[in-house]
C-alpha angles and dihedrals in degrees: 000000000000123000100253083065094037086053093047091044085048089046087048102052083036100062081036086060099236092135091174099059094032093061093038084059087036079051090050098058103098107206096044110203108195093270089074098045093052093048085045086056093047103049084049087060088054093055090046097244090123094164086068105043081051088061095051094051093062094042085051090043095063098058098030113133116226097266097052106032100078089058089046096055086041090052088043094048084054096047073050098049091045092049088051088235101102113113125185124272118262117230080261090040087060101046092043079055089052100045089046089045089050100041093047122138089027119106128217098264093057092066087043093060092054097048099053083040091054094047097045089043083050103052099035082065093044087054091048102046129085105188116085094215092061096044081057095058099045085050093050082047092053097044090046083046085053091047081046105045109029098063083051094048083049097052099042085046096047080048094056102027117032109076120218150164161186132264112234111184115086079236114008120185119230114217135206092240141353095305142080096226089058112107112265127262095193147283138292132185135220114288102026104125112220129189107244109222100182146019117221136166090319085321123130118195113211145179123214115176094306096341119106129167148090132312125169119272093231087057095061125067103208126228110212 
């Protein structure tokens, strides 16, 4: 069965609303686009488990394309909501939504391709004129494509490179090291999403706010 079959099959028991059945064949495809991801989460809300189908929207969400991520961080903000862990979005929270929103669909190369275009392109005009007006505003364009480009670069590197997840357990302990006899360090609940820093012997170790420590890896749902 290829997954083209597998994601039609899956469609087909979705809009049915066999949910079950719909995210076991979603599970089986085996290169999930974010359309998948997004139906998989779905489907989870439908069956109430609301900390996993948070999980699939931002892995969906980071490689949504323009036209679906808007639905996929509404439908994340509601599985939030639900799990009583949503917060509202700081004034840089909501720009870093809008840039991500508008730079969806794009990968990380790509903006690398136009910086080092725009400051060879720069530079090579700045060696060619003659005139030190023009050198200035090359230089003004350079530093606003820098303002520009770099918060973009950050966001599409943090998408592909900084692991997180999703805490699974309605209260989950947080332990000094790898262990469940280690002290604690504090508690989560189901839905915070944490950055995982290192992989150990089915541990994760994990930050939350102030709080870093280890979790098992069974009790986190992972985002990339």
């Amino acid at each position: 069965v290829t997954n083209q079959e597998l994601f039609l099959r899956a469609n087909k028991e979705f809009h049915g609303g066999n949910y079950g059945q719909a995210l076991k064949d979603y599970e089986a495809v085996t290169h999930k686009a974010s359309a998948v991801l997004y139906n998989m989460g779905i489907c989870l809300c439908k069956l109430g488990n609301f900390a996993q189908a948070l999980a699939y929207f931002k892995r969906a969400a980071r490689i949504a394309t323009r036209s679906t991520i808007n639905d996929i961080l509404e439908n994340g903000d509601r599985a939030e909501r639900i799990l009583q862990v949503y917060k509202e979005p700081t004034v840089r929270e909501m720009g870093v939504r809008f840039l991500r929103s508008l730079v969806a669909g794009t990968s990380l190369l790509q903006w690398q391709i136009m910086l080092l275009l725009v400051l060879y392109m720069s530079l090579l005009g700045m060696w060619r004129s003659k005139k030190r007006l023009l050198r200035i505003l090359l230089w003004f364009f350079v530093i606003l494509c820098f303002m520009g480009l770099v918060p973009i670069l950050v966001i599409k590197w943090t998408d592909e490179y900084v692991l997180t997840g999703i805490v699974l357990p309605q209260s989950m302990v947080v332990y000094s090291g790898p262990y469940h006899h280690c002290h604690q360090q504090g508690m989560l609940t189901s839905g915070y999403e944490v950055t995982v820093k290192q992989k150990q012997n089915g541990w994760y170790k994990i930050q939350y706010d102030t709080i870093i420590g280890w979790i098992p890896e069974d009790s986190l749902a992972p985002t990339i």
